[in-house]
C-alpha positions in Angstrom: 152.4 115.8 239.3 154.2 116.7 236.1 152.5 117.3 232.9 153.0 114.5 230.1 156.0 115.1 227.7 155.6 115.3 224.2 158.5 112.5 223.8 156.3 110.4 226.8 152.9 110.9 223.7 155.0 109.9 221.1 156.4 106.8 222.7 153.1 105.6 223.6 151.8 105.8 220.2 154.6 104.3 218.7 154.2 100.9 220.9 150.6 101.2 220.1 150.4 101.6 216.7 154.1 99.5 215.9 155.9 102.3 214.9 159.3 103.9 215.9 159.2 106.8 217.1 162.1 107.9 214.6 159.4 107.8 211.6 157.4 110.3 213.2 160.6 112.3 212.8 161.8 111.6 209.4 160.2 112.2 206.3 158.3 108.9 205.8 155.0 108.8 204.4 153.8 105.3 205.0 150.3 105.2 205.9 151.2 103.8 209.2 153.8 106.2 209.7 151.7 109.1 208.6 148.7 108.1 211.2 151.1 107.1 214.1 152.3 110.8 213.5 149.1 112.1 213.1 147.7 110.2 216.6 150.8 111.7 218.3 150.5 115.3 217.2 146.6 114.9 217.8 147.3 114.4 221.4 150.3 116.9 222.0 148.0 119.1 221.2 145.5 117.3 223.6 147.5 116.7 226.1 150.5 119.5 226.7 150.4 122.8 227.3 152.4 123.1 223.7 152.0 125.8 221.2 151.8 124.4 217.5 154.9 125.8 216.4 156.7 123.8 219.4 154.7 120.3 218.1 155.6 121.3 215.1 159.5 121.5 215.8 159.5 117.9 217.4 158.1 116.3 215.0 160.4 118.3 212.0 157.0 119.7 210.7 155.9 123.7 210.7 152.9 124.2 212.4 150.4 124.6 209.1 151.1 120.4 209.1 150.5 120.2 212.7 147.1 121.8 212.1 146.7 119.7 209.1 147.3 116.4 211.3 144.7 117.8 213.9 142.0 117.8 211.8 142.6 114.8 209.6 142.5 112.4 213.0 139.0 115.1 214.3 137.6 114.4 211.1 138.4 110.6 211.4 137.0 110.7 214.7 133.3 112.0 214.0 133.1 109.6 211.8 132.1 106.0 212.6 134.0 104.1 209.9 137.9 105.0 211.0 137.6 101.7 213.8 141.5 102.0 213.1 141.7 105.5 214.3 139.1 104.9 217.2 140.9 102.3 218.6 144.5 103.7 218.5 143.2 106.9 220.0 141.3 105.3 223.0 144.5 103.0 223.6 146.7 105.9 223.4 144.4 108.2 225.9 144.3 105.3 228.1 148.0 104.6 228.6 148.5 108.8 228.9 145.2 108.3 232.0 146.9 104.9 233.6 150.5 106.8 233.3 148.8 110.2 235.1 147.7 108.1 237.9 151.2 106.1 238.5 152.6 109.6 239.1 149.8 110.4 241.5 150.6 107.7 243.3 153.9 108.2 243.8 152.9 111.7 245.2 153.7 112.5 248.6 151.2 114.7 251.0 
């Protein structure tokens, strides 16, 4: 089985949250934008074997910003409030799990 793809994350989250992925890219600062990015750096970091300077070079960012992202959506997770940010993240890990056990299937022994 072959690890998830950063460009495989940030496809996910951009059909989840109803985003592009070109605006996790660019320089827009939206607050849809911004948390679609943030989701998607959150789990490159999760869910690759990716240092931060490499998230931080797909998504045009260095990786203080990357940091920055990880603990804005942490920090929105402990927190019982951000239903928005709960939500997204459990879609998004769910889609990355159902995707994981496609490929296992397709696996041969």
């Amino acid at each position: 089985m072959s690890p998830i793809k950063m460009i495989d994350i940030m496809e996910i989250v951009a059909s989840e949250s109803g985003c592009v992925v070109a605006s996790f890219i660019h320089p827009i600062r939206t607050r849809k934008a911004t948390l679609g990015r943030h989701v998607a750096i959150y789990m490159c970091r999760k869910h690759t074997p990716n240092s931060l300077k490499a998230i931080g070079a797909r998504f045009n960012r260095d990786h203080t910003s990357v940091i920055l992202a990880i603990n804005n959506i942490e920090s929105k997770l402990a927190v019982e409030g951000f239903t928005e940010v709960h939500k997204l993240v459990q879609a998004v890990e769910a889609k990355i799990l159902q995707r994981a056990c496609k490929e296992i299937k397709n696996v041969v022994f």
